[in-house]
C-alpha positions as CSV (number, residue, x, y, z in Angstrom):
1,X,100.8,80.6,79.2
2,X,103.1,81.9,82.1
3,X,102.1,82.0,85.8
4,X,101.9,85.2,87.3
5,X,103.4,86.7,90.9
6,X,103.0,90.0,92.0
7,X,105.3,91.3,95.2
8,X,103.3,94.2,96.4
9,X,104.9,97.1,98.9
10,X,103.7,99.9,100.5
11,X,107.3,101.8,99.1
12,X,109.7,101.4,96.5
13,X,112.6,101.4,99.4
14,X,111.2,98.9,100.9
15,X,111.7,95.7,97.9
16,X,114.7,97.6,95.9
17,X,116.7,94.7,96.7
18,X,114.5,92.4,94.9
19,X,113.7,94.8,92.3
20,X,117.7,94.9,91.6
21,X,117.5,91.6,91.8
22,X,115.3,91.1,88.7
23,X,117.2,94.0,86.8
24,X,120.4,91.6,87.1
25,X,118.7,88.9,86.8
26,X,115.8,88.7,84.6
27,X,114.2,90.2,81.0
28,X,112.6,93.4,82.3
29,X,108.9,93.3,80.0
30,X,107.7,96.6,80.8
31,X,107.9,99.3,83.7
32,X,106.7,96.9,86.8
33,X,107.3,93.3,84.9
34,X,109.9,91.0,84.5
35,X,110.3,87.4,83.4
36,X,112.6,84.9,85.0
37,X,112.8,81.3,83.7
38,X,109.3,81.6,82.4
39,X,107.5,83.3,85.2
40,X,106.3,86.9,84.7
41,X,106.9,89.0,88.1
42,X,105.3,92.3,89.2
43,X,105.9,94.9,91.1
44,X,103.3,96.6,92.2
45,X,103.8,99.5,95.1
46,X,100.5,100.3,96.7
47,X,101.4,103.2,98.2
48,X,101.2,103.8,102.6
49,X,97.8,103.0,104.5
50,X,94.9,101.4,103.7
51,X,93.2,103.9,101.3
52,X,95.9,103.6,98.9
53,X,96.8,99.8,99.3
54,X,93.2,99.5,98.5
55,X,92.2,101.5,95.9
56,X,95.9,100.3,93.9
57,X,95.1,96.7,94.5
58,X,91.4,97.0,92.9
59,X,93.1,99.3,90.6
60,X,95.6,96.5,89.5
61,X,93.3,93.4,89.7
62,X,91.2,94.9,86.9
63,X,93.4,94.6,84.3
64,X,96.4,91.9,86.0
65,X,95.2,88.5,86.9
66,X,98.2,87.2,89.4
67,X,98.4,83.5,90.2
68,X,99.7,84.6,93.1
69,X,100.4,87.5,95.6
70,X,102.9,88.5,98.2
71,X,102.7,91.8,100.4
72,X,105.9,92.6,101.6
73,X,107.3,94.9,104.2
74,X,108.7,96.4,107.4
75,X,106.6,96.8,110.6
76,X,106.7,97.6,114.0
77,X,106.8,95.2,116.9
78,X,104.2,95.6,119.5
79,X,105.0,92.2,121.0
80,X,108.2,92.7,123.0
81,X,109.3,89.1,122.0
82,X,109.5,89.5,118.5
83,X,113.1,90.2,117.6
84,X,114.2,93.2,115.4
85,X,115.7,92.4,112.2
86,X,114.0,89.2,111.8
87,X,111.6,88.1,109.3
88,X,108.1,87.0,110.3
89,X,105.2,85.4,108.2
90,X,101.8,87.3,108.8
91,X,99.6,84.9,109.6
92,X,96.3,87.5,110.4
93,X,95.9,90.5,110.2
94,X,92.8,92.8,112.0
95,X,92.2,96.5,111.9
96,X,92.7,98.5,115.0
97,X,91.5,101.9,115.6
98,X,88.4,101.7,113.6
99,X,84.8,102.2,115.4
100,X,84.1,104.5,118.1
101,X,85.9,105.8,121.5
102,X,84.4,104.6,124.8
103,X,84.2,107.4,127.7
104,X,87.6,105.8,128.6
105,X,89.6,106.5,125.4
106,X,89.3,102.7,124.6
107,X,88.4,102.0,120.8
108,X,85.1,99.7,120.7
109,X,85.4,97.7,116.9
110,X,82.7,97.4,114.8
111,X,82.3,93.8,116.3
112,X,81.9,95.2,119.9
113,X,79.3,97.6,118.4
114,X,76.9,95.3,116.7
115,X,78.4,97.2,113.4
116,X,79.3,93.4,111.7
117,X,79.5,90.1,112.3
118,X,82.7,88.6,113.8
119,X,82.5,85.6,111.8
120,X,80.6,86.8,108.6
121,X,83.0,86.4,105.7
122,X,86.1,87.2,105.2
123,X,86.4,87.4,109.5
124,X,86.8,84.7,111.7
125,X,86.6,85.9,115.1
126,X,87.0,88.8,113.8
127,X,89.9,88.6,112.1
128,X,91.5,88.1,108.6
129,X,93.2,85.0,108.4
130,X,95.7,83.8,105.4
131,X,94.9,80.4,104.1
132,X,98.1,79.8,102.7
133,X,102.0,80.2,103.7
134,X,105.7,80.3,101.9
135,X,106.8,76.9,101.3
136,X,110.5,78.5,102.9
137,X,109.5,78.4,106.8
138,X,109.0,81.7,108.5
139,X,107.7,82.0,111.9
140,X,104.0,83.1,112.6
141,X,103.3,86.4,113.6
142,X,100.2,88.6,113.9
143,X,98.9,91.5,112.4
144,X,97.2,94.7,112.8
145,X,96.5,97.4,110.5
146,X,96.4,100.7,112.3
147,X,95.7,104.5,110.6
148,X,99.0,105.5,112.3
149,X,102.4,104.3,113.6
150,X,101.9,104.7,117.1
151,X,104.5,106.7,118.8
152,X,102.8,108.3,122.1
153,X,103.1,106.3,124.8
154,X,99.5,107.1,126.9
155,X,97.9,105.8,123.4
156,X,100.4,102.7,123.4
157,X,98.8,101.7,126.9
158,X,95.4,102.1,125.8
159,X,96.0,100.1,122.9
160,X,97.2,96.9,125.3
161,X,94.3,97.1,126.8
162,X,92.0,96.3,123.5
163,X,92.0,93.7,121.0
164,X,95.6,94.2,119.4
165,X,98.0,91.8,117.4
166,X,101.7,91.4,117.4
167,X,103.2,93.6,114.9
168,X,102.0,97.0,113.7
169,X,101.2,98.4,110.2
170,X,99.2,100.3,108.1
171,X,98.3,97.8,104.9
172,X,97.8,94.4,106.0
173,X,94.3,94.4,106.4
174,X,93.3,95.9,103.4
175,X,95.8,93.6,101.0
176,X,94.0,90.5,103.3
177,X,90.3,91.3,102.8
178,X,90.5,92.0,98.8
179,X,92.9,89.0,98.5
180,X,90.0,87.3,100.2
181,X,87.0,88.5,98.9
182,X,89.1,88.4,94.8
183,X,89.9,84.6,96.1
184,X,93.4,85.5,95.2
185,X,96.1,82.9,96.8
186,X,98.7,85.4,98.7
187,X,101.2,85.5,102.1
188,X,102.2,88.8,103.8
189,X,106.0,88.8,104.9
190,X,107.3,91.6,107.3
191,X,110.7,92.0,108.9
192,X,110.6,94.1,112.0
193,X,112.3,97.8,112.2
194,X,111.7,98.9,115.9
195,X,109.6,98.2,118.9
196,X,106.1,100.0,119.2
197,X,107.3,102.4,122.2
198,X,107.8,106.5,122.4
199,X,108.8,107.5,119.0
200,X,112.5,107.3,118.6
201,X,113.0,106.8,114.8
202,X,117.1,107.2,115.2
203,X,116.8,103.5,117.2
204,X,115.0,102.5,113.9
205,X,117.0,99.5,112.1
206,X,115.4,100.2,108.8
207,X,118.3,98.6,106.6
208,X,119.1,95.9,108.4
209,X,115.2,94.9,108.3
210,X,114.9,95.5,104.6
211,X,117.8,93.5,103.5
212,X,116.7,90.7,105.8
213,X,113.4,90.7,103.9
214,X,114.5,91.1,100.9
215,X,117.2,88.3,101.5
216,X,114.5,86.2,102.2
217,X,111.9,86.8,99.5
218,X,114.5,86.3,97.3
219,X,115.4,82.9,98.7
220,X,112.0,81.9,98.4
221,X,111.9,82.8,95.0
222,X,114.7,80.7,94.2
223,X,114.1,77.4,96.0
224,X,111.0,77.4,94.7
225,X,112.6,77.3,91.3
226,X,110.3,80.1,90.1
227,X,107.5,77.8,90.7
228,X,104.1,79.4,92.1
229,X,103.1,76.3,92.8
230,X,106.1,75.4,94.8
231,X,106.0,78.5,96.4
232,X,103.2,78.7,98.6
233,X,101.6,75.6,100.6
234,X,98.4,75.6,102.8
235,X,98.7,77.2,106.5
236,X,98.1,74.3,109.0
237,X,97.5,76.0,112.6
């Protein structure tokens, strides 16, 4: 029976290198599946934020089984030493935004309230951490999963002065906790686009970050000699 591997994206324009990749390259099997030297591929786009990502993850896991899965994407840097244009391996990702606003505009999460446990499964310390990592060596970033690319610099302050992570976006957290709870081997990948500062979107390098990703999933794909199990390897931090 073939191995499964399903490259999820919050947009189409964000993986339509890879996807002409497998149109050149592989037998396409239906509307998001390919196969490529025996391994069936998928494309599944989970549309922007977490309500969508979720609900077209559970949506897709009840009918696809994937030995593997890979969210894929751009995001913004918060972390001023992240470079743009280069490809980073999500390593955790935690949500930001989510609980309730202090008399200072700060954002208490639903650890800080009492709301849930920091450690109860899938958290550790309060955050989502991915088990697993691309066998083609990335360097480690962190995530965080926010409800809007922030853009407004008085909010950009506030939000260095709670828990935060190093690069911003608006699916990670959701694609980490179902992958999780489903005990579904995945990695996120995300090349960076701009810097998390007063919205400028002209100083965005959005094709220079997308064919850097792609670039390198594609890579990865290929060293691995279409071999899931070549593919990923345990995280050691």
């Amino acid at each position: 029976m073939s191995r499964r591997i399903t490259y999820v994206s919050a947009t189409e324009n964000e993986i339509e290198p890879l996807i002409r990749f497998l149109k050149t390259h592989a037998e396409q099997q239906s509307f998001q599946t390919y196969m490529l030297h025996g391994l069936q591929i998928d494309i599944l786009i989970s549309g922007i934020g977490i309500l969508q990502t979720a609900y077209s993850l559970m949506d897709y896991i009840s009918h696809r089984h994937p030995d593997l899965w890979i969210q894929v994407g751009i995001g913004g840097a918060f972390d001023p030493s992240l470079e743009i244009g280069k490809v980073y391996e999500v390593t955790s990702e935690m949500l930001t935004g989510f609980g309730a606003e202090d008399q200072d505009g700060r954002i208490m999460d639903q650890f800080e309230l009492g709301w849930s446990d920091p450690n109860a499964f899938p958290f550790v310390e309060g955050k989502l951490h991915c088990p697993h990592s691309l066998s083609h060596e990335l360097p480690p970033a962190t995530g965080m999963t926010t409800f809007h690319a922030h853009g407004y610099m008085e909010n950009i302050e506030k939000l260095y002065k709670q828990p935060h992570a190093q690069i911003e976006n608006m699916e990670g957290a959701a694609f980490f906790y179902i992958s999780l709870i489903r005990k579904i081997p995945f990695v996120s990948v995300r090349s960076i686009s701009n810097y998390v500062t007063k919205r400028d979107k002209a100083s965005w390098q959005m094709v220079d970050a997308i064919a850097a990703l792609n670039q390198t999933i594609i890579k990865s794909l290929e060293d691995s000699e279409f071999n899931p199990d070549k593919l990923f390897r345990p995280y050691h931090r």
